[in-house]
N, C-alpha and C positions, 0 to 999 in steps of 0.2 A: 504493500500500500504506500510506504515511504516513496518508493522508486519512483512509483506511479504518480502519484504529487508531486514529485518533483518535474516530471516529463510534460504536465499539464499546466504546470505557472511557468512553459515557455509561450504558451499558445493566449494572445491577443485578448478571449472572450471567456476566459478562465477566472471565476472567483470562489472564494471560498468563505461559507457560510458556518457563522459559529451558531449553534444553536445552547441560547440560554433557556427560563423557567417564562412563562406569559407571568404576566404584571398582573396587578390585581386589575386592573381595567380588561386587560384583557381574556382572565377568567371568568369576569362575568358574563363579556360577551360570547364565552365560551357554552356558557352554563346557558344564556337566554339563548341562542342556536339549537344547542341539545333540547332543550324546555319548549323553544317555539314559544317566548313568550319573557317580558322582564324578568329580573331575579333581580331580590332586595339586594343592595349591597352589601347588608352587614353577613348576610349567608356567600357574598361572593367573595370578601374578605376573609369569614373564616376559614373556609376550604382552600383557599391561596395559603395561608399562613399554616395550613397542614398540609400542602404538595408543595408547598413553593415553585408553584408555576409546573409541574412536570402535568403535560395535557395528561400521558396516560394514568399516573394518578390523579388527577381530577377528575376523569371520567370513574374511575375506582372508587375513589372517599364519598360519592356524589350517592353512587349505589349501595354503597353501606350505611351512608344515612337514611337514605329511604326506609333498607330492609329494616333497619332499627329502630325506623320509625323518629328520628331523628329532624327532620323534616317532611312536611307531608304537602298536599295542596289543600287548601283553606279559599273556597270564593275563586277555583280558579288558578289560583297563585300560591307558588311552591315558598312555604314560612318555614322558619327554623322554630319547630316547637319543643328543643331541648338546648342546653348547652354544650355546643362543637364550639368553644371558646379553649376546652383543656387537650390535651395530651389524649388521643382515644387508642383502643386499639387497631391493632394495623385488620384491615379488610382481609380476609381471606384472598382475595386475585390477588391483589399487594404481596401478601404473603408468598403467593406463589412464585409471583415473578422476579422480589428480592431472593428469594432461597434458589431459583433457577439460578443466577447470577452467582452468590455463593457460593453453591456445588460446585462453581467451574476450577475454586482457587484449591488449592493443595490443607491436608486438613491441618499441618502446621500455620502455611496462613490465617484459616479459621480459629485457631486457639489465639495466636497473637492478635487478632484483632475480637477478638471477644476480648480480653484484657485494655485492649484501646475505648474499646466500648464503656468499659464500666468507668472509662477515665472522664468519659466526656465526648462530647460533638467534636469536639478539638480537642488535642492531645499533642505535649511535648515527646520527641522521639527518645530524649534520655530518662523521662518520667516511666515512659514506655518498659525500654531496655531495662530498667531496675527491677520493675514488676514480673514481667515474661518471663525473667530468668532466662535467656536465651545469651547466644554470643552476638558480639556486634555485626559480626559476615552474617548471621542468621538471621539477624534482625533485617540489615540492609535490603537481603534477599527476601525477606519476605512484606517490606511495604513496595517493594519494586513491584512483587507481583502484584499486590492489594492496589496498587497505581496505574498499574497496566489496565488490570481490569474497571476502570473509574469509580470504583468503590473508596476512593480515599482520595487528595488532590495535597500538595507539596504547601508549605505555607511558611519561608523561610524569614528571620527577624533578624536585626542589631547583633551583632556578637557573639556568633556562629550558634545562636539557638534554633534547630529546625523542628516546626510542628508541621502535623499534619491534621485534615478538615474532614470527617465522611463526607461524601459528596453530596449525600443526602440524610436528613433526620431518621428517617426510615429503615436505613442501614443499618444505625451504628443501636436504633431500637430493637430490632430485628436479633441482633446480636447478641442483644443486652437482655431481652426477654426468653432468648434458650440458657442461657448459662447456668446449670444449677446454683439453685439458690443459694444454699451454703456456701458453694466454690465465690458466690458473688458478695458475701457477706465479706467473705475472707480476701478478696481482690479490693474491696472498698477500704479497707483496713491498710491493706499493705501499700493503697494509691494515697492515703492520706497522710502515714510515712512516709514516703518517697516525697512528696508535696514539702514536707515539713523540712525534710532535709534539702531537698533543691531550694526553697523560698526565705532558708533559716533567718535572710536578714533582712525580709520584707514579708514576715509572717500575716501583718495585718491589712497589706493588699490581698492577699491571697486569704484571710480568712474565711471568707464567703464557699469557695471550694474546700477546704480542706472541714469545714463544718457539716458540709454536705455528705460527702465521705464517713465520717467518723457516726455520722446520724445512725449511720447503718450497722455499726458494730455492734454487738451480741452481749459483749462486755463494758465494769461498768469503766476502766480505763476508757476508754473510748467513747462512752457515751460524755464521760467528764470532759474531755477533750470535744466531741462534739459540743457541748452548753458552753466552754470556754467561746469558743471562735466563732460560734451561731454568734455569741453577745460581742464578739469585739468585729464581728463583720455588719452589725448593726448599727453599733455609734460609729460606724465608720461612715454606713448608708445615710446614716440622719443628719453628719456633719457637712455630705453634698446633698443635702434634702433630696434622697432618692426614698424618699418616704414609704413609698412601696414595696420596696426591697426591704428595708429596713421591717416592716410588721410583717413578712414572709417570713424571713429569718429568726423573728420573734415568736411565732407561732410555732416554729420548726422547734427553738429550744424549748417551749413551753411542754411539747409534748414529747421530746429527749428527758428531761426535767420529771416528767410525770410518770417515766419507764423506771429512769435512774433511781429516782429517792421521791416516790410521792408523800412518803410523811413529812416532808421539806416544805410548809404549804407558805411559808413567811418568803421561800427562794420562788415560788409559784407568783406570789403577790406581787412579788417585784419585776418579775417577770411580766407579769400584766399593767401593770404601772408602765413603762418601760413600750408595753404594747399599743398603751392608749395614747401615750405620747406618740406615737408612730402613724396613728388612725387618723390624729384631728385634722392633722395638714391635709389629709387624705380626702375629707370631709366626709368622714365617716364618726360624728358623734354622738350621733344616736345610738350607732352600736356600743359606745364607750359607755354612755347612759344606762342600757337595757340587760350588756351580759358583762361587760371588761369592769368597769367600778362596783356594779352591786354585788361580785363573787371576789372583789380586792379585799371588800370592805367589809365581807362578813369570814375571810381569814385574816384581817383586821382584827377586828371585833375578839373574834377565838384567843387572837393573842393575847387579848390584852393591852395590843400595841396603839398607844393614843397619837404619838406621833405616825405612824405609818397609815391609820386609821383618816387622819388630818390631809396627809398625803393624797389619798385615795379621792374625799370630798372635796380638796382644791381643783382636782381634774376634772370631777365630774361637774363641780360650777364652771370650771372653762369651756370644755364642751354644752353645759346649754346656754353658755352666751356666746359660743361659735353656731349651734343650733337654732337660736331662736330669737337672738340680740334679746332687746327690751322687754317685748312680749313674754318669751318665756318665761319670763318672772313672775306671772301670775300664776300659773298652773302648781297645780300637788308637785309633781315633781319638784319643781324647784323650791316650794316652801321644804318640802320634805330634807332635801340635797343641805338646803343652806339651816336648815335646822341639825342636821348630822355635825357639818362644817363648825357649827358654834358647840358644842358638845366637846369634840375634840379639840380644836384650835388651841393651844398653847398663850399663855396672858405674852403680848408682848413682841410676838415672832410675828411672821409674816404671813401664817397662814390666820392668825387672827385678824389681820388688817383685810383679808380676800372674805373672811365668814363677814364679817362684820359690812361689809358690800353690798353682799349676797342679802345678810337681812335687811339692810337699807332700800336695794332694790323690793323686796316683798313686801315691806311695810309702806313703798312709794306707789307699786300696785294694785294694793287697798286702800290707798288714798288715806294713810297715816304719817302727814308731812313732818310734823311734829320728832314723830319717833323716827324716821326715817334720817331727818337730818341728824338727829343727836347721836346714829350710830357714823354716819358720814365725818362728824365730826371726833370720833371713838379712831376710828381707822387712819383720819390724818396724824391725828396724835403719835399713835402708837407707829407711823410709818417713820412720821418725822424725827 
C-alpha cells in the first residue's frame, strides 16, 4: 500500500483524504436522514459525545437506544426519554466489531493493552512498562502492533515522555470490561504506585488520577491513600473553581470514607461540609438544603460538636441566600436554619455575626423592624 501511495502522489489529480469522526452538526444531520425527520439536539449531542463522530457507531449507539428503550418517538419525534448523558454499555454490534479488531493482535498484545486500559484513555509508555512487567523490546513490539492496527495512536511531549491515546473510548472500555475483576483491582493498585513514583514531585497535579486508582483497592492502605488524594485533588479543583470536578471527587471520597471507616461519621461530616462548599458555585443549593447540611448537622448534633454543628448552619444560611436572596427568609426553612445557627453560634466568633443576620433577616420578614435592627446592630458589634 506504501508503494502504491507513493506511485499515485506523482499523478496530477491524486489527493488524499483523511477521514476524521462527523461533528456534532453533522450527526444530527446524520440521525435526521436515518429518522427522515428532525432530531433534538440535545439526543444528537449525546450520541456524538459516545461515538465521537464514528458514523458506524452512531448508527450502532442509535439502535441500542431504541432496543432499550432509551429513546423512543413521542408525537412523531424521536425524544431521549432516559439519561445517555453517562458512560453506557457498549451495544452488542459494537461489541462485535471492537472484538473482530482485537482478535486480529497477538494475545500478548491483548494483555498489555488490557493493563493500558485500566490506566486510562491515555497512558504514559513508562507508567505502562512498570505495570506489564514486560521488557522494553516487548513493550516497543507490542504498541507497534497495537499502532499498526489503529487501536492506539503515538502522542509524544517535552522531555522525551511518550504517551499513547486509544483511538477510541470504546476500545480501551472494551478492554477494561473483560479483565477479571480481581486481576483489575490488583492493576489499579499497582497503576497508582507507579503514578506515585513517576509524579513523586508533583503529586498534587496528579492527585485527581492517582485517587481514582486507589478508589478501587480492596485494602484499607489504599482506600486511605484513595480519601488522601480524592481531598487534595479537590482543593486543588476549587482553587481553579473547576467546581464540578471538585464535588465529583468529593463524592468519590465520601463513599471511599464510608467502605474504609464508617464509624468515622465526624470525617463523613466534613466530608460533606467540604461537599457543599463545592455545590453552591454549582448552583446546586437546594441540594445543600434538602440532603448535604440536614445529614452534616444531625452527625453534628450526635457529636456533640457545637462548633462543627455552627459550621454546618453557616452553609446552609449561605445557600438559601444563594437560593432565594430576600424572599427566602420568610419560609420555615429558613426560620428553622437560622434558629439552628443561633443555638450553636459561639458568643463573639463569626459564625455568630452570620446567625444573628439570618435572625434579623426573619424578624424583617414578619415585619419586626424593631427586633430586626437591634440584632443588625448585635452582629456589627461583634464583627467590628
Amino acid at each position: 500500500l506504501s508503494g502504491t501511495l507513493a506511485d499515485l502522489r506523482r499523478l496530477s489529480n491524486f489527493s488524499r483524504v483523511l477521514l476524521r469522526g462527523l461533528s456534532a452538526d453533522e450527526v444530527q444531520r446524520m440521525l435526521s436522514l436515518v429518522a427522515e425527520q428532525d432530531v433534538p439536539w440535545g439526543l444528537s449531542e449525546a450520541v456524538h459525545r459516545q461515538t465521537e463522530g464514528n458514523p458506524l457507531f452512531v448508527q450502532e449507539v442509535v439502535r441500542y437506544l431504541v432496543e432499550e428503550g432509551l429513546i423512543a418517538r413521542e408525537g412523531g419525534q424521536w425524544q431521549n426519554s432516559g439519561d445517555i448523558s453517562l458512560t453506557m454499555s457498549i451495544p452488542e454490534g459494537l461489541r462485535d466489531v471492537i472484538g473482530k479488531r482485537l482478535s486480529r493482535l497477538s494475545d500478548e498484545c491483548n494483555r498489555v493493552l488490557s493493563v493500558a486500559a485500566v490506566i486510562g484513555r491515555e497512558f504514559r509508555m513508562d507508567v505502562l512498562g512498570q505495570v506489564a512487567d514486560v521488557s522494553e523490546d516487548e513493550l516497543f513490539s507490542t504498541l507497534e502492533e497495537a499502532q499498526g492496527a489503529a487501536v492506539i495512536e503515538e502522542r509524544s511531549s517535552a522531555g522525551g515522555i511518550v504517551s499513547f491515546w486509544f483511538t477510541h473510548a470504546f476500545f480501551r472500555q472494551t478492554l477494561y470490561e473483560e479483565t477479571f475483576t480481581p486481576r483489575r483491582i490488583r492493576l489499579h493498585r499497582q497503576v497508582g504506585e507507579a503514578l506515585e513514583d513517576v509524579y513523586s514531585s508533583r503529586l498534587a497535579e496528579h492527585a485527581s488520577e492517582m485517587a481514582e486508582h486507589f478508589s478501587n483497592s480492596s485494602d484499607a492502605e489504599g482506600l486511605r491513600k484513595a480519601l488522601a488524594y480524592g481531598e487534595m485533588a479537590a482543593d486543588r479543583a476549587m482553587s481553579v473553581y473547576a467546581y464540578g470536578e471538585a464535588a465529583r471527587l468529593l463524592e468519590q471520597a465520601t463513599e471511599v470514607q464510608d467502605v474504609l471507616d464508617p464509624d468515622d461519621v465526624k470525617k463523613r461530616c466534613e466530608l460533606l461540609l467540604s461537599l457543599g462548599s463545592a455545590m453552591m458555585p454549582l448552583g446546586q443549593p437546594r441540594r445543600v438544603l434538602e440532603s448535604v447540611a440536614p445529614e452534616a448537622l444531625e452527625i453534628a448534633e450526635s457529636l456533640d460538636e457545637s462548633d462543627l454543628a455552627s459550621r454546618v448552619c453557616k452553609q446552609a444560611l449561605e445557600a438559601l441566600n444563594s437560593y432565594g436572596a430576600a424572599t427566602i427568609f420568610g419560609s420555615d426553612d429558613a426560620r428553622r436554619w437560622a434558629e439552628r445557627s443561633d443555638k450553636y453560634a459561639i458568643d463573639g466568633s463569626a459564625d455568630r455575626v452570620h446567625a444573628d443576620l439570618a435572625l434579623a433577616r426573619i424578624c424583617h420578614q414578619q415585619g419586626n423592624f424593631v427586633e430586626a435592627n437591634s440584632y443588625v446592630r448585635r452582629a456589627l458589634a461583634t464583627a467590628q
